[in-house]
N, C-alpha and C positions, 0 to 999 in steps of 0.2 A: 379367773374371770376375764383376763384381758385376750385371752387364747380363745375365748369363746368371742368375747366380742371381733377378733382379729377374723377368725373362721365366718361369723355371718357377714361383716364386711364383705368378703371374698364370693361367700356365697350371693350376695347382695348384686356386688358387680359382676359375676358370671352369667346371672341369671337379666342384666342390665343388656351383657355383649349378646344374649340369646336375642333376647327381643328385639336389639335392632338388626338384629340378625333377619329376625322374621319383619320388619318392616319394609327390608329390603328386598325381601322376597315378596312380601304383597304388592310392592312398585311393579317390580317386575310381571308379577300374576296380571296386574289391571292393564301394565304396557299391553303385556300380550292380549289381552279379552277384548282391550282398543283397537287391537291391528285384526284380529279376528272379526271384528263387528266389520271394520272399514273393508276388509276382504268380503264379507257378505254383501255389504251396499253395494261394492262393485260389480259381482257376479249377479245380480239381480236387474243391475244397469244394463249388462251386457247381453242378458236373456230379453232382458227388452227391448235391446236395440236390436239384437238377433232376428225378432218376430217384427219388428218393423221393415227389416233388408227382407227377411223370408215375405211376407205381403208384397210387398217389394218386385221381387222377384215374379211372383205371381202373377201382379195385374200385368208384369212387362210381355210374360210367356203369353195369358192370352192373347194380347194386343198383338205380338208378333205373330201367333195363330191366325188370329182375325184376317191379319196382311196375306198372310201367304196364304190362306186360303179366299180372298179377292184376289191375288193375283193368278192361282190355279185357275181360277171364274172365268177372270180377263182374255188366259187367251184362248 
């Protein structure tokens, strides 16, 4: 009887070190799923600011068109 209780003990506390096992693994899963979300905000920030330089870029080209083509005018 005591062989049997000594045995589920054991099994008891194996199955104790598995789970925090896996708790430590689910820290780690959510760290990561954290950094992956903050990695998406970012890329999403940067596609944005991207298409604001690209506008950007745009009105400055015409404007410069605008110029050089008044100053082809001019002379």
């Amino acid at each position: 009887m005591k062989q049997k209780e000594k045995d589920l003990r054991e099994l008891i506390e194996k199955l104790n070190e598995k789970n925090s096992n896996n708790t430590l693994k689910d820290e780690k899963i959510s760290k990561l799923e954290s950094t992956i979300q903050a990695i998406r905000e970012d890329q999403i920030r940067q596609e944005k600011e991207k298409e604001k330089l690209n506008e950007n870029i745009k009105y400055w080209k015409t404007k410069a068109q605008g110029y050089e083509q008044e100053k082809n005018f001019l002379q």
